[in-house]
N, C-alpha and C positions, 0 to 999 in steps of 0.2 A: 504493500500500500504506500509505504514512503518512497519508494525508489519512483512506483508510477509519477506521483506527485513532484518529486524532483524532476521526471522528464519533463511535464509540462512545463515547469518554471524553466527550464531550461529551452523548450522549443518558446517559451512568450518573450523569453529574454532573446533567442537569435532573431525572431521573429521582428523585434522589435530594433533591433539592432540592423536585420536588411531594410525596413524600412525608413530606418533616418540613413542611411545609404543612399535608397531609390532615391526619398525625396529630396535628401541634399545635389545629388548629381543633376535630378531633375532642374530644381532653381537655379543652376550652375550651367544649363545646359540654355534657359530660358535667358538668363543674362547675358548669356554670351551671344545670344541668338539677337537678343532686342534693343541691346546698345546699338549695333551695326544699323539700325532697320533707322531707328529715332533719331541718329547722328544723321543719316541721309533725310529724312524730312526734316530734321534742322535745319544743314543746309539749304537745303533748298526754299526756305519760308526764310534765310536771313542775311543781311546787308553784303552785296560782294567783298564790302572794306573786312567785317567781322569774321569770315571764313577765310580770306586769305588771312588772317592775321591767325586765326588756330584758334579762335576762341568761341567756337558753337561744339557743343557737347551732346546736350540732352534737349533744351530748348532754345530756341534758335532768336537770335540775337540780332536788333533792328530789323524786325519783323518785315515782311514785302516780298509781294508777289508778282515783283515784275520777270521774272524766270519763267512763269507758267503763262504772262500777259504775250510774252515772245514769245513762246511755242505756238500760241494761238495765233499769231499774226503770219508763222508757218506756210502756207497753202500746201505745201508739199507734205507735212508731217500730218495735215487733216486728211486730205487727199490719201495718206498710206493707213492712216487709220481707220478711213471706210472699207479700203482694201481688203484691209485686215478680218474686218466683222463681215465680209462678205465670204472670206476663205474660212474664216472657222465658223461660221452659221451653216454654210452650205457644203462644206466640207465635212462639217461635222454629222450632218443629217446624213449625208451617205453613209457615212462611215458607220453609224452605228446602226443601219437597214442593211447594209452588205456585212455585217460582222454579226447579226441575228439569223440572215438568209444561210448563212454558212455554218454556224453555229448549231443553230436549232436540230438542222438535219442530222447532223453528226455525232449530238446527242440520243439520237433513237437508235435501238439495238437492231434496229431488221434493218438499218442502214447495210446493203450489201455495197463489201468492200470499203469499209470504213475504217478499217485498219493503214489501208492502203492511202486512201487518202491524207490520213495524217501524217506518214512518212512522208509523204511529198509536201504539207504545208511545212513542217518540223523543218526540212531539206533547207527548205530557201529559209529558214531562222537562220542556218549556220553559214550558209553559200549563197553569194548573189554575183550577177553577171558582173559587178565594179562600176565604177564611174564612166569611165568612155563609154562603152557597152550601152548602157544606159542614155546616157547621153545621147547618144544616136538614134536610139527607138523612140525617144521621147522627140525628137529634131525629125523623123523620119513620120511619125503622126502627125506632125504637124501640131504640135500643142506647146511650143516654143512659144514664146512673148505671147502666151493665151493666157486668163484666168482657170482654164484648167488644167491646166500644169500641176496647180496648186493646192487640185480637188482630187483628181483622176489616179495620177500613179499610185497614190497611199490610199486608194478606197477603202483599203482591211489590214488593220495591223492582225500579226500571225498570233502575238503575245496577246493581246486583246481578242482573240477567238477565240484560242483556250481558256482564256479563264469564262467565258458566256459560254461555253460548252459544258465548262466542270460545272458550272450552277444551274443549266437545266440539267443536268444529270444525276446532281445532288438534292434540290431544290422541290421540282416539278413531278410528281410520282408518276412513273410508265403508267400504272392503273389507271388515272387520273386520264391518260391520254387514252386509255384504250375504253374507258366506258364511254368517252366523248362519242371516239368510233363507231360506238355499237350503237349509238343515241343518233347514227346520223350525220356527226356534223364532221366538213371537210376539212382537207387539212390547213387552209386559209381562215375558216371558221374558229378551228383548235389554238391557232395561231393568234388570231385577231380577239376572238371571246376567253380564252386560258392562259397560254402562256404569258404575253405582253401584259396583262391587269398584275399579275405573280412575277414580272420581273421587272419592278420599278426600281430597285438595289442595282443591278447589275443595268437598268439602262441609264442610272445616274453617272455607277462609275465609266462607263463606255462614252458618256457623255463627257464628264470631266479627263479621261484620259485625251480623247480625241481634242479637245477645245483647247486643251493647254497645249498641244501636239501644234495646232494650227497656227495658236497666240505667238509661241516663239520658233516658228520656222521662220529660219534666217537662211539657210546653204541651200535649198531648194531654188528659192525666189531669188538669190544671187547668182543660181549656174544659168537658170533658164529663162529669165527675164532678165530685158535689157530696156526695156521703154517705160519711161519714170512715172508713168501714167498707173500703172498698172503694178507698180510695190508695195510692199506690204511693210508695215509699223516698223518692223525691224530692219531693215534693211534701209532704207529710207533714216533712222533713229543714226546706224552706222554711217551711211553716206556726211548724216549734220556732224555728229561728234568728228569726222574726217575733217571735215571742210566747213567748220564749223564757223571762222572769220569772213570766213567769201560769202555762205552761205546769208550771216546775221548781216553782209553788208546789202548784199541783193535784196532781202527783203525787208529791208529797211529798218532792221532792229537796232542794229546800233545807234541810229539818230534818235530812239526812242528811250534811252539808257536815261535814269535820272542822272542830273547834271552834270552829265557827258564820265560819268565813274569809267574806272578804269575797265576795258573791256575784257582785257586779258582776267581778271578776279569774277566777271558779271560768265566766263565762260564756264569754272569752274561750278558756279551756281545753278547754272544752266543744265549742267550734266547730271546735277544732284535731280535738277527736277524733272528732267525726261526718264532717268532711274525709278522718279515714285510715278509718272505720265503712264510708264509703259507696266506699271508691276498695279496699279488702282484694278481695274477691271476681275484679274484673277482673285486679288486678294478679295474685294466684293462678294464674290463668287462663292470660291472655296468653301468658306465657312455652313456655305448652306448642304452642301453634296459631302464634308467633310468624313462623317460616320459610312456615311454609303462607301469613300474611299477607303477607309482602314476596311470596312466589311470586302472590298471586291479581292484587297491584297490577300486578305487570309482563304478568300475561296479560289483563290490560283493558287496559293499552296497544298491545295488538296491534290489529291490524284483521281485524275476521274476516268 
């Protein structure tokens, strides 16, 4: 009886002991994470003189938004931002209809040869034709300086099918589907009235993988567009932070500078604020699909 009573005291003592662990690591892991995040919208809300001088920290110092009033006066940087919402809106909408269409099916056992097929989706996870290769088929479609460049080649990610595979597999009971069956209803019925109501988890995360996939394609939209009309946030963001003096001269930002401040310190503010410009939208986002995203990782780690 005492010995039991000793283990307890001894498992509430490590017990207690991994937890001021977790949670110290934790706090330590959140600091280290939200200093970085606060320093950059400091900057960016405070006076060119007060940043280059080193002295924005936590709160940002002679407060002023003239960083975000420049971006605005941009046409180019608004111009890549509709681009933007137009390749992950619409790109995203495929993406997550062609990663269900593919998915679904593959998840049913009478799939004949669906072993087979997976070694071929698997194949291209590890081997791909390379850049040139590519390059050419895309140049040879004819989908060069198109908006669908940007929608079309990535219609399915292969890692994103398996995990919407493993969770109708785990998720949606065979039963479920076969008394649909016997009731009548086809397999567009099965689809549209069963499965899609039961996989709102898995089409959040398919949603938030794909969207942030779209938000920060930059190497795409740099190999195979050339016509400035038609870039996207990021590349576009790239070109200013490049060409950043020429760029604030042409469109007339620099004459806009309060009282002619140095522009070289108004440049550095500037970077701060296209940093929080282009990270606003995700983080907005995020928070709402968040749960759905830790749920989708731990049902890829299943084996289905």
């Amino acid at each position: 009886m005492a010995s039991a009573r000793a283990n307890r005291i001894k498992d509430s003592s490590s017990d207690r002991l991994f937890l001021f662990l977790d949670w110290s690591l934790l706090i330590i892991l959140v600091v280290v994470i939200t200093i970085p995040l606060l320093n950059v919208v400091s900057s960016s809300l405070s006076a060119p003189s007060a940043v280059g001088a080193g002295k924005v920290f936590l709160l940002p110092k002679g407060f002023n938004i003239d960083a975000y009033k420049a971006l605005t006066k941009e046409k180019q940087i608004l111009t890549g931002f509709g681009n933007t919402l137009i390749y992950a809106i619409a790109g995203t909408c495929l993406n997550v209809v062609m990663t269900v269409m593919c998915a679904y099916p593959l998840s049913r056992r009478e799939l004949v040869g669906k072993k087979g097929i997976m070694f071929y989706f698997t194949f291209t996870m590890l081997f791909s034709g390379g850049m040139m290769p590519t390059y050419l088929l895309i140049k040879s479609l004819g989908l060069t300086n198109t908006r669908w460049v940007m929608i079309l080649p990535g219609a399915m990610t292969v890692y994103n099918m398996i995990i919407a595979r493993t969770f109708f597999m785990n998720t949606i009971p065979q039963e479920m589907n076969e008394a649909a069956e016997i009731d009548g209803a086809s397999d567009m019925r099965l689809i549209f009235s069963i499965v899609l109501p039961l996989s709102a988890p898995i089409l959040a995360v398919l949603t938030l993988f794909y969207a942030v996939g779209h938000w920060n394609a930059f190497f795409d939209c740099f190999l195979y567009i050339t016509d400035p009309k038609l870039f996207n946030l990021q590349v576009v963001l790239r070109n200013f932070i490049a060409n950043i003096k020429a760029m604030m001269d042409s469109s007339g930002i620099t004459d806009s500078i309060a009282a002619q401040q140095d522009v070289a310190l108004f440049q550095e503010v500037l970077k701060y604020a296209i940093i929080v410009f282009t990270s606003i939208p995700i983080l907005v986002v995020y928070p709402f699909v968040q749960k759905y995203f830790v749920k989708g990782v731990m049902i890829g780690s299943l084996k289905g």
